[in-house]
N, C-alpha and C positions, 0 to 999 in steps of 0.2 A: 410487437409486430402483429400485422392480421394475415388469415389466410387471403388469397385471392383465386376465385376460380376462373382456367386462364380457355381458350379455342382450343379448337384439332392442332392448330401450329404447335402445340406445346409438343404433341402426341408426336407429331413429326419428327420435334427436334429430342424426347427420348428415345423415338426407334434410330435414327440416325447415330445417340451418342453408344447405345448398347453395339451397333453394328462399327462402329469404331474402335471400341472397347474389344469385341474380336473374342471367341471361343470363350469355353465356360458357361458361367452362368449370364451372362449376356447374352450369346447367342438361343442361348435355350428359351428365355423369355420370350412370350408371344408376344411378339409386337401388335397383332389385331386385337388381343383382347389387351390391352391398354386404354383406360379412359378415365375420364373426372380429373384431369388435370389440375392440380391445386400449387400456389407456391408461396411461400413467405415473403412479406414484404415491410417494409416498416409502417408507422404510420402516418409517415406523411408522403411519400413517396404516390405520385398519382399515377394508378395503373394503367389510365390513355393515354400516357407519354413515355410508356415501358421498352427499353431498349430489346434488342432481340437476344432472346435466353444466352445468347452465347459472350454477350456482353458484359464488363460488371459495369459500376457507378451505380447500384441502386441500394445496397446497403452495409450490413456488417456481418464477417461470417460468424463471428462469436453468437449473436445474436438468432441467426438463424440456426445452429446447430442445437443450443440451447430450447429452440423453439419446435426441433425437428424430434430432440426428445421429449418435449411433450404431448405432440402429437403421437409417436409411437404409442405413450403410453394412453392417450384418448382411444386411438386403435386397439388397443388390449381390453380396454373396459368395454366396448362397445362388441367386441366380437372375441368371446374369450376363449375360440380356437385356434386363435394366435398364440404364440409361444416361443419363438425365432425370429434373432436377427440375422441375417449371412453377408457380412459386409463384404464385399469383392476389392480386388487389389488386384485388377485383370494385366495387366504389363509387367508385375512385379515376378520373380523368379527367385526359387529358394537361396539363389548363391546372392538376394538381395538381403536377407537376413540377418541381421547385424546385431542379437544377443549375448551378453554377456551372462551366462552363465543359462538357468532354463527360461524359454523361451515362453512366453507368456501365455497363459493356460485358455485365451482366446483362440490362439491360433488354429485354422482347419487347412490342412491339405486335400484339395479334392483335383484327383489325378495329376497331381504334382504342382496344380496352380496354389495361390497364394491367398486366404479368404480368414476372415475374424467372426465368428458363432459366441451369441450371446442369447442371453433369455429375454425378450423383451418386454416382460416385467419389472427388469433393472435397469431399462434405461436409463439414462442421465445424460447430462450437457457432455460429463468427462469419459462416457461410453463414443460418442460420438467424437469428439474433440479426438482422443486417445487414437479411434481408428484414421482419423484424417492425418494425424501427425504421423503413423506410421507408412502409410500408405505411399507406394512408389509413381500410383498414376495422379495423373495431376487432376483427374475427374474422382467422383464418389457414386456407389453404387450401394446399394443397402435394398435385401431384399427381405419382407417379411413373410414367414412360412407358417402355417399349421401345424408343421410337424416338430418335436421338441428337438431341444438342444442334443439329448441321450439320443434319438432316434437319428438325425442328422451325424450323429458323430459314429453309430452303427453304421450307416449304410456308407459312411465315406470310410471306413475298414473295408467293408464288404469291396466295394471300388466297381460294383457294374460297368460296363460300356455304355449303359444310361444314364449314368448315374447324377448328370446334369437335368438329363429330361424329366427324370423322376423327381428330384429337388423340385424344378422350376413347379410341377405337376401339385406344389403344395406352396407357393407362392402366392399372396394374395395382396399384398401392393409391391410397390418400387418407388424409393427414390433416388433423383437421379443431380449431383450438384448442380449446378444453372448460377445465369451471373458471374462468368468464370469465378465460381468456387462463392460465390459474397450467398448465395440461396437454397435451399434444398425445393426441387419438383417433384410432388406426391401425386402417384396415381395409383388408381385401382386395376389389377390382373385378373381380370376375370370375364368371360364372355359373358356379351349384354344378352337377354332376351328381345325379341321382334319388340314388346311391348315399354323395355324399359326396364331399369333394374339388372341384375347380375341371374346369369341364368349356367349351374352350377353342375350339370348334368354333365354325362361324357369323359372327357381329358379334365374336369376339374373336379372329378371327385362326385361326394355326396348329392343328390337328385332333392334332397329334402333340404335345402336352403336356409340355415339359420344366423349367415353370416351377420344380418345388418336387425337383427333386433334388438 
């Protein structure tokens, strides 16, 4: 499969699928700082005859999940204040949980919603696969954080009334399924500078920028 860097259309149709997705870490993602829209595709599939993201017929999801963990981990070497995945499972509800015996040591509760915390240094095909087979919404959300899995799994104890805004506030991509379900769509979370680039000041943290070297 190769990446394909896709228009604003793409940016649209992420902000649209979070605001359909509805409370949690959905709504907490900035939708304006969403950009660099990227998506898998195979390689023969020609991307000027590319159906609209809501569409599938353009590939295999095996393939792109498989593809979606490698990515992840290209995004770990390339910026290694990565260190979280928080997979959302936005429509599912605890009484969807259907363990037999302990529930599997992915699991996060954050204010009673339903979400999967992993390190994303262990990515794999079967981290990703695992979270889509569990998953109750028929969309995928995968967001990658700064902050570690132990810190994450602190502050969802702790349980603030922010406690989405402050996650998202350590978010620095998103992917979002597309193709119904056959692709994953990668974007960068981070407000752009006037000039270009990621400008890191403010609501995102550290003013010294070291994400992209």
């Amino acid at each position: 499969m190769v990446a394909v860097r896709l228009d604003d259309t793409a940016i649209a149709y992420a902000a649209a699928t979070l605001q359909t997705a509805g409370g949690g870490m959905a709504t907490a993602i900035r939708t304006d700082a969403l950009w660099e829209p990227v998506v898998f595709l195979p390689d023969f599939v020609d991307p000027l005859t590319l159906p609209e993201l809501e569409y599938g017929g353009v590939g295999d999801s095996d393939g792109a999940n498989a593809e979606l963990a490698s990515y992840l981990l290209f995004l770990k070497k390339r910026n290694g204040r990565l260190h979280s995945l928080i997979c959302c499972d936005p429509w599912s509800v605890p009484g969807d949980l259907d363990y037999r015996g302990t529930p599997p040591d992915e699991l996060l509760m954050l204010h009673g919603e339903i979400h999967y915390l992993h390190d994303i240094a262990e990515a794999s095909p079967e981290t990703v696969w695992g979270y889509r087979a569990r998953a109750v919404s028929f969309f995928g959300i995968v967001c990658v954080s700064e902050a570690t899995p132990a810190e994450i799994r602190t502050l969802a104890e702790e349980g603030p009334n922010d406690l989405f805004a402050a996650l998202a506030r350590t978010v620095r991509h998103v992917a979002i399924t597309a193709y119904d379900g056959e692709s994953w769509l990668i974007l960068r979370h981070e407000r752009r500078a006037a000039g270009g680039g990621c400008d890191c000041e403010g609501d995102f943290g550290d003013p010294d920028c070291r994400h992209h070297e």
